[in-house]
Structures are given as C-alpha cells and as structure tokens.
C-alpha positions in Angstrom: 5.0 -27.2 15.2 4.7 -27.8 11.0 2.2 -26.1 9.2 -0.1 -29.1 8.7 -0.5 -29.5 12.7 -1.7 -25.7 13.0 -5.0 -25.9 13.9 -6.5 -22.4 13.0 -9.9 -23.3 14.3 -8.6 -23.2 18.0 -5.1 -22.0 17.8 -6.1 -18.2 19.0 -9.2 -18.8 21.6 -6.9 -18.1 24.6 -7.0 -14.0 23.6 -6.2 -12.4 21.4 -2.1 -11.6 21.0 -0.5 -9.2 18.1 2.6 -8.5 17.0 4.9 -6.9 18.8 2.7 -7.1 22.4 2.6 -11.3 22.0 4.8 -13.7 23.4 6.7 -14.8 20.4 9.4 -17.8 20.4 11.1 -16.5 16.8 12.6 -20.2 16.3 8.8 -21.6 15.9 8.2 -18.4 13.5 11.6 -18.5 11.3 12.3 -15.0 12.7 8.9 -13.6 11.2 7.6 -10.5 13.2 4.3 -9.9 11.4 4.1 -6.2 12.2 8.2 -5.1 12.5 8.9 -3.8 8.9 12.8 -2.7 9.9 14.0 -5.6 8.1 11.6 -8.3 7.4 13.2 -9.8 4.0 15.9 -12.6 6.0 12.9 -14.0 7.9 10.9 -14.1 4.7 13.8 -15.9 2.9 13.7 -18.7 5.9 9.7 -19.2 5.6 10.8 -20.0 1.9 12.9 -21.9 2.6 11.8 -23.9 5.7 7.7 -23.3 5.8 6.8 -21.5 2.8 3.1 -21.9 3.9 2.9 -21.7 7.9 0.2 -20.6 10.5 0.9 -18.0 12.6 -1.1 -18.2 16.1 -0.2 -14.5 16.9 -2.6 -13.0 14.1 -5.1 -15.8 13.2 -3.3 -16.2 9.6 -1.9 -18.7 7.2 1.5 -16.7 5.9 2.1 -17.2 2.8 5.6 -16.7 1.0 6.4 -18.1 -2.3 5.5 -16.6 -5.7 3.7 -19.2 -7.3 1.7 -19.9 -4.8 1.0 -16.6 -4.0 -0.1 -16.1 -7.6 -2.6 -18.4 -7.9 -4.0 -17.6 -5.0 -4.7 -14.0 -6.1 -6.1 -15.4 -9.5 -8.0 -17.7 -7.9 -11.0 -15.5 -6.1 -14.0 -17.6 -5.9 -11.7 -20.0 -3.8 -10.1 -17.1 -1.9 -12.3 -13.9 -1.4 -10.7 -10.4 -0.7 -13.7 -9.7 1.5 -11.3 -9.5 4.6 -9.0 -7.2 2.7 -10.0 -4.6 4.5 -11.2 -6.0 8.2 -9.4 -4.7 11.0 -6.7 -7.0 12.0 -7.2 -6.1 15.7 -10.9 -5.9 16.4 -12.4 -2.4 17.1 -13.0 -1.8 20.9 -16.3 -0.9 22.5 -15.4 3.1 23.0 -14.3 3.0 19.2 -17.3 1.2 18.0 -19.5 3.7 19.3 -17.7 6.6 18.0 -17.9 5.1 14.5 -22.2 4.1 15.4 -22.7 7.3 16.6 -20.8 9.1 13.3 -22.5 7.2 11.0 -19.3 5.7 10.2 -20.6 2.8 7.5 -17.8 2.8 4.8 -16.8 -0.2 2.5 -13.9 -0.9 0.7 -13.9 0.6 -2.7 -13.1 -2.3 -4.7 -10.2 -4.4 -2.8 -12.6 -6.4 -0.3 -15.4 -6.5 -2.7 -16.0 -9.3 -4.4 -17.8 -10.5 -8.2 -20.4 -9.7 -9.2 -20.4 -6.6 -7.1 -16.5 -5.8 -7.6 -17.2 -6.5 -11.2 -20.1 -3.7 -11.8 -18.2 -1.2 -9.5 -14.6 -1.5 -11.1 -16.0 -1.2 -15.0 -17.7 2.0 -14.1 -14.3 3.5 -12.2 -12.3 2.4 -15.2 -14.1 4.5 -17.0 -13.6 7.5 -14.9 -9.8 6.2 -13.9 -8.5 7.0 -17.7 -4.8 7.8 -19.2 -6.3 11.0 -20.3 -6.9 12.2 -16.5 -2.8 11.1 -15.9 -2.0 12.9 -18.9 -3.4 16.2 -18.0 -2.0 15.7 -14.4 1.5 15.2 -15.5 2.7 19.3 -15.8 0.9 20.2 -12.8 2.8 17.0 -11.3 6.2 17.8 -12.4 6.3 21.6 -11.4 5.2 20.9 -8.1 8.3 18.3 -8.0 10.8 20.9 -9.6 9.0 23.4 -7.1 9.7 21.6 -4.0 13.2 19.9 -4.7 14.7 23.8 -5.5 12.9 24.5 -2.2 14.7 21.8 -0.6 18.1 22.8 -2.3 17.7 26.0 -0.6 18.8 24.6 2.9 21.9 26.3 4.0 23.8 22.9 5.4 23.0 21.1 2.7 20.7 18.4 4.1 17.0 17.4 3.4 14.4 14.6 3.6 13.3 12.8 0.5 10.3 11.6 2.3 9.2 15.1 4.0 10.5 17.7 1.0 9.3 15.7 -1.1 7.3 12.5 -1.2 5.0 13.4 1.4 2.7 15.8 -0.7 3.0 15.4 -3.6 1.2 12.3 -4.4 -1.5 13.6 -1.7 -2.1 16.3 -3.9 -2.2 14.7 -7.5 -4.9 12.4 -5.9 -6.7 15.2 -4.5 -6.7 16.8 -7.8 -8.0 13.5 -9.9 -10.8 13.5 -7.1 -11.7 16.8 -7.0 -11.0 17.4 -3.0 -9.8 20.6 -1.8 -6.1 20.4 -1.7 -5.4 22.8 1.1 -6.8 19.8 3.2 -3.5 17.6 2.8 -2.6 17.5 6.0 -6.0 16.6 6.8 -5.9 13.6 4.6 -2.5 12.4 6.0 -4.0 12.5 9.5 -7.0 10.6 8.3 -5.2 8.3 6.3 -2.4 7.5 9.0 -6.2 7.0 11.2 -7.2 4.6 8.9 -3.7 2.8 8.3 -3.5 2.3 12.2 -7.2 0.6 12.4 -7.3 -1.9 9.6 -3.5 -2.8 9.8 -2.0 -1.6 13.1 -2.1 -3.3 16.6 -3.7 -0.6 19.0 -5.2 -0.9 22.3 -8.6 -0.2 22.9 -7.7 3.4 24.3 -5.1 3.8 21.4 -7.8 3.6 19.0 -10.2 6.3 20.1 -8.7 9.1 18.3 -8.3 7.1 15.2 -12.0 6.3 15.6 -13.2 10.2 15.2 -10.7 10.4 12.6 -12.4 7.9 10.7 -16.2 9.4 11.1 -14.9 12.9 9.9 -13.4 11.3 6.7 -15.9 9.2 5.7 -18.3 12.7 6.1 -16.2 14.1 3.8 -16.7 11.7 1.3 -20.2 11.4 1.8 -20.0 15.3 1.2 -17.8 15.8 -2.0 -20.7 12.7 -3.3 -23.1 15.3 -2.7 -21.5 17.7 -3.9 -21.1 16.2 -7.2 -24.2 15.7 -7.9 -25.2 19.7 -7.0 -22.5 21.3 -8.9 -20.7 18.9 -11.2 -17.3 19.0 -12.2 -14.3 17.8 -14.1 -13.2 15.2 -11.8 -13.5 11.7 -11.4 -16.2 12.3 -8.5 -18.1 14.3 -11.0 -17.3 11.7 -13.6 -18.5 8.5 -11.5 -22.1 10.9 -10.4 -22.6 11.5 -13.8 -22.6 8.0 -14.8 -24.9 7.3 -12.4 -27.1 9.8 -13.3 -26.7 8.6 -17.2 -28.3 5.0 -15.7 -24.8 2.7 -14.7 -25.9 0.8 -12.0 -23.3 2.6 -8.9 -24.8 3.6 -6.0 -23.8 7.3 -4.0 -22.7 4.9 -1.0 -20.6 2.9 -3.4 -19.2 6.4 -5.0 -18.1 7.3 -1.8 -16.5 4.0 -0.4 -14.5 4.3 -3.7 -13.5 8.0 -2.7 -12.5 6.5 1.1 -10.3 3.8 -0.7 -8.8 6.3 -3.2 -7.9 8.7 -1.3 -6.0 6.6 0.7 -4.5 4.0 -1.1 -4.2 6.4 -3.9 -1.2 8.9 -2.2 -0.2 6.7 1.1 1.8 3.9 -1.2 2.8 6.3 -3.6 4.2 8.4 -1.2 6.4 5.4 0.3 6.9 4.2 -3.7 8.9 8.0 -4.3 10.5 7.1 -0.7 11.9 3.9 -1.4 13.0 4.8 -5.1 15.1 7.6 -3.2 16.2 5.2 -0.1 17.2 2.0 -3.1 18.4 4.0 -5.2 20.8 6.1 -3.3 22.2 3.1 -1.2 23.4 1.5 -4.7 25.3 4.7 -6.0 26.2 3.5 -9.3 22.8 2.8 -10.2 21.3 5.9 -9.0 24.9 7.2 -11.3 23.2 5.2 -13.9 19.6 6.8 -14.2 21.4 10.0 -13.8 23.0 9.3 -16.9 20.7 7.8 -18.9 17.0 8.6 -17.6 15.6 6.4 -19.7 16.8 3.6 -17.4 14.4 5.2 -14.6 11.3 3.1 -15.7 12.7 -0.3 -15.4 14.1 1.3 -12.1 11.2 2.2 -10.8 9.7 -1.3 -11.1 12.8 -3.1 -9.4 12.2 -0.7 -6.4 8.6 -2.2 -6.3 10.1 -5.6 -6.6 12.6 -5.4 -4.2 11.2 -3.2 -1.6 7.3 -2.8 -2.1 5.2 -0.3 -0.6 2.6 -3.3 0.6 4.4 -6.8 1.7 1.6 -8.5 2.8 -2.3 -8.4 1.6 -4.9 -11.0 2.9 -7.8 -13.2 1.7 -10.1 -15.4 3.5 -10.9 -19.5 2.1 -14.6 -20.0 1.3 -14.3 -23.6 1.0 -11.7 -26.1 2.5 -8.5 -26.1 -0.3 -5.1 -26.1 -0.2 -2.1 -23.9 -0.9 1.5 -25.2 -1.7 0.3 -28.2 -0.5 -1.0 -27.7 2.9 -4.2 -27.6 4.0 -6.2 -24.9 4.1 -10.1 -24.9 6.0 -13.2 -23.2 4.7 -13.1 -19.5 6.4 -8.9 -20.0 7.2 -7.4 -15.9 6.7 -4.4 -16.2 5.0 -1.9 -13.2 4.5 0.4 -13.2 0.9 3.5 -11.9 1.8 4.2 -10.5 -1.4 7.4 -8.8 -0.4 8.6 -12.4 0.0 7.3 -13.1 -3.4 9.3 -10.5 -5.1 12.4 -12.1 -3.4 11.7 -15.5 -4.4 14.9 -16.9 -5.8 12.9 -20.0 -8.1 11.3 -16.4 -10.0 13.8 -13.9 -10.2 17.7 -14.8 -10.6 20.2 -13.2 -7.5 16.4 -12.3 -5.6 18.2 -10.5 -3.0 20.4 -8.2 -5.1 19.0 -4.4 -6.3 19.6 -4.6 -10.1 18.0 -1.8 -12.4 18.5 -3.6 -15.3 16.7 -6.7 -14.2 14.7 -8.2 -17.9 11.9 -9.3 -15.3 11.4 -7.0 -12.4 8.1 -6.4 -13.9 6.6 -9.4 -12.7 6.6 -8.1 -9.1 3.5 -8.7 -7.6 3.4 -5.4 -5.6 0.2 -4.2 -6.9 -1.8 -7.6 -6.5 -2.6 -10.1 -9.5 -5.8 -10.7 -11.0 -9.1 -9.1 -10.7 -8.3 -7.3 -8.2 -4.5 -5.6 -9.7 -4.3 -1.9 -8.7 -6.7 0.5 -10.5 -4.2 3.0 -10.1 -0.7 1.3 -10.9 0.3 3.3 -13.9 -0.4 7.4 -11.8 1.7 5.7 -8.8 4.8 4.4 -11.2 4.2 8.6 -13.4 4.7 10.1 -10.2 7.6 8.0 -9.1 8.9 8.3 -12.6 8.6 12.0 -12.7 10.4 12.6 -9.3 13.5 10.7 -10.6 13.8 12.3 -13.6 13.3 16.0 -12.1 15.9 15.2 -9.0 18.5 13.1 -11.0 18.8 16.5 -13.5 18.4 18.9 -9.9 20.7 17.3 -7.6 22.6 14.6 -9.2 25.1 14.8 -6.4 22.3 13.1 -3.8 23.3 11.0 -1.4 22.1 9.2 1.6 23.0 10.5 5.1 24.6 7.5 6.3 24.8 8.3 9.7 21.1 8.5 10.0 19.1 5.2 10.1 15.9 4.5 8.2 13.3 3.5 10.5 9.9 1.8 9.4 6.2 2.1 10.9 4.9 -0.9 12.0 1.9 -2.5 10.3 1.0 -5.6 9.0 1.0 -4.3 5.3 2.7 -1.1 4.8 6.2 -0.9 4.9 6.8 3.0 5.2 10.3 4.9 5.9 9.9 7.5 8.1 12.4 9.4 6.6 15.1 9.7 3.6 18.0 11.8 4.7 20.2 13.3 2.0 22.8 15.4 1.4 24.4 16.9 -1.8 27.0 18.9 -2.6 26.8 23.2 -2.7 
C-alpha cells in the first residue's frame, strides 16, 4: 500500500488499534513503531527514503519525515492547525471522562494547540512575562543546585550514579517552579502529574490504565486554578504574578487562559528539559572524545548542546490537523487528515545536514534542528531549557571529567508517541 492509496477517511473504522497492542506487518510500515522510542532513527531513515509521507492506519496519521517538508508545514498554520497538538491520541474512556467532569477538569493548551488570533493575543502577553531577565536571575540559584547535587552524587562509595535521577530529574522541575512561583517542595508532585499527563495525551492506555492518570489530572489543573487565585490575592515576583497583573492593568488574558498556560508550563517547561540534560549526558558520553572535547574547551558546550537536540531530540514527533484538502511532499492530504512531523527524522535528514547520522559537536549547522518547532508556534521557552543544559555540562565537565557511561547497563526509553525519554544515564568515574 503507497501513501496515495491510504484512505484516512475509512482506514481506522474497524477499532481503534495503537502502537504496540496493534497488529503491525513492519514491511508495510518501513519498520516504524509509532510509540517504541528504543531506537526509532533506522526506521525513520527508510520512511525517507522509501515513503517520506505515508499513512499509518494504526494511529489515524499521515507521518511525516523529511525536513523541508516538515518545515513548511509548521510555517504554514492557517493550512495546518496545531489545534490537535494536544488531543489525546487514544481517546479518554468513560470511567476517565467522568473523573475529569466530575473534577472540573476543563484545561486548554497554553499556547501549542491554540491557534491565531487567540494564540496570537495569549503568546504576546507571556512574552512579556517569559523575559531574559527572569533566566538571568535564575542562573546562580541554577548552577548551585547542579554543583549541589553532582558533589552529592560523587559521594557514592562504588563510584556509580545516574545522570537522569542525581541529576536531571529535579533540577529543571525546580527552576520552573521557581519562574512560576509554585511551591517547590511539590516536585515530586509535579513529576507524578506530569508523567499523568504525558501518559493521556501521548501514551496508549486502556481504559482501566487511565483512571489514575485521570485524578492525577483534576488535582493538577486545581492547582493551577489555585496559584491563579492566588496571584491575584497576594501578588508576587513571578511570572503568575506577572501575567495577573497584566490582566489587571487591561491586556486582554483571561484567569482560565492564565492557568492553561500554567498547566502547559509546568509540564513542558521541566519534562523535556529534564530528558535535554539526559541525552546531553547519554550523547555525549557514548562519543568520549567529544565529551574530552567540551571538557577541554567549555566553550564548545553550546554548539554541543544543540547537536544533542539535533541528533537526539527530547520531542520526535508533534502533530497538526489539515483544515482544507492540500498536499504535503506531494501527496495528498484531505480537509481534517491528522498528520504527525517526525522531527527526529528531520534532524537526521541527510539532503539538510551533511553525515545526518553521525554525533558531531562541531557541526556549522546543528542549529537548524527543528526540535523546538518552527514558526508561530517555536518554543517559548527554548533559550531556559538550552541555560540549564548548558550549565550542567559546564559544572559536571569541571566536577567529574572522568565520567563515563556504564556500558554494561542499557538505556531504555518510555514509550509515547512524542517523547523520547531515557529512563536512566548510568555513570561511573574514577575515585
């Protein structure tokens, strides 16, 4: 079956199959698992190769792969709206639904699946709040709690530790906090909620699987509802405070709309980060004469940091949804047709970046990664996410510049449709 026989329209009315619970024949696919993330990047090389735009029955989606195509579409949003960025891949079951009714449970997307005019008036007024000055009086409080926690982890009496529990797994939880103005004591709290959220939108759960994530869910969205409230009672120097008070100073953003952004930030603003300082570890460790390199001269760690988000990007895949019949790469694509950009295929596309599959730090163009989106919709909150990876290199590369990678202990990955997150970063050094 080609790409231009796929029939979207009927191809998924028999039920409704995911991932790894479908019957899947891997030779119709090119290998493409849509929610294994173990090792996804020779399967996206064959969709580039053999059906760089295909339809995939198990999900419902058109997957895209190359970089120019993905590109455009991104930058072209009154053709392809984000407003499914957010919808649950696998539709919430009746026990969940009711959870989330009887919570109260009527969060939006804070900016990703909204959509001009609205996304418009809602990102000016966070830009405002989302300011260089905010990062720049995070940064101390960010790099002592690095240096505090990697001279924890050298502590260990065998010499071993996890990049992605001593380290990773906090701290970007708590800079976000911080910027918000959430009580940081909660971060296990978030995690659990965010992982909630994480397995609605983008997992493949069974109706049972999802109740707990569905209480989850109502108790963080209360919270954000609250710390709104809270804000407008007692102020603040945060960016809740900040976005009330523009409100109150007569921007058009509503305290719904305040909090939606709070349930999108304080999510997506720690759980990629947190697998960004992962995979900068897990990269940069498996090529030791690079991570020999940034030891050396730490100004290399910048362009670094951006070929870890080209090569292996905290998000490979991000959807949008055709409001009118169009087509991408040539193929056809129908009015109301989801389509999922593979963007960790992007960043691997050999026609953009020279030797696509090899890790090089000193790459002139890893920059143009598409990791973060394109267009109107790029990430608000690119730059904190690339400090706090930047910081952790340079504090660990001066701590323990003997790191290295248990190599005995394999790397697994969650699976999700989206997120590709270690589950671990094993290291030793020398005593």
């Amino acid at each position: 079956m080609t790409s231009q026989q796929a029939n979207p329209t009927t191809a998924n009315t028999g039920g409704c199959p995911f991932g790894h619970t479908a019957s899947s024949d891997t030779d119709q696919y090119h290998g493409y698992q849509p929610f294994q993330m173990e090792n996804p990047f020779p399967a996206y090389q064959e969709l580039r190769r053999e059906e760089p735009v295909m339809f995939d029955e198990r999900i419902g989606y058109w997957v895209v792969t190359k970089y120019d195509d993905i590109k455009a579409t991104f930058d072209d949003w009154e053709t392809f709206s984000s407003e499914n960025a957010q919808a649950p891949v696998r539709g919430r079951g009746p026990q969940a639904t009711q959870i989330m009714n009887d919570g109260g449970f009527t969060a939006y997307s804070g900016l990703s699946a909204r959509i001009p005019p609205e996304h418009t008036r809602i990102r000016a007024i966070a830009q405002k709040a989302f300011t260089p000055r905010r990062y720049k009086a995070l940064e101390p409080d960010i790099r002592a709690m690095v240096i505090d926690r990697v001279e924890k982890m050298l502590q260990s009496q065998d010499c071993t530790g996890d990049m992605f529990t001593d380290l990773a797994y906090d701290i970007p939880t708590i800079t976000i906090l911080t910027l918000i103005g959430a009580d940081i004591s909660m971060v296990d709290t978030y995690k659990r909620w965010s992982d909630s959220r994480a397995a609605m939108t983008w997992g493949d759960l069974s109706d049972e699987e999802q109740i707990p994530h569905a209480h989850n869910l109502v108790e963080y969205w209360q919270e954000c509802q609250r710390m709104v409230a809270h804000a407008h009672e007692h102020g603040g120097d945060n960016l809740t405070a900040d976005l009330v008070r523009a409100q109150e100073s007569g921007q058009e953003i509503t305290d719904h709309e305040i909090a939606s952004l709070l349930y999108s930030l304080l999510f997506a603003g720690h759980e990629t980060t947190t697998t960004l300082i992962s995979n900068c570890f897990r990269v940069l460790l498996d090529h030791p004469e690079q991570w020999a390199a940034i030891t050396e001269n730490p100004k290399l760690i910048p362009g670094a940091v951006d070929e870890v988000l080209r090569y292996s990007g905290s998000i490979v895949g991000w959807r949008r949804k055709a409001l009118k019949d169009t087509e991408i790469g040539g193929v056809s694509i129908k009015e109301g047709d989801g389509v999922l950009l593979l963007m960790g295929s992007a960043n691997r596309d050999e026609e953009r970046f020279e030797n696509s599959e090899e890790f090089d730090i000193a790459r002139t163009n890893a920059r143009e990664h598409l990791s973060f989106g394109f267009g109107i919709h790029y990430c608000l909150g690119n730059m904190l996410a690339k400090l706090q990876a930047k910081i952790c290199l340079e504090e660990v590369t001066k701590l323990a510049p003997s790191l290295q990678l248990i190599q005995d202990s394999p790397i697994g990955f969650r699976e999700n449709l989206s997120f590709r997150v270690p589950t671990s970063v094993p290291v030793t050094w020398n005593s």
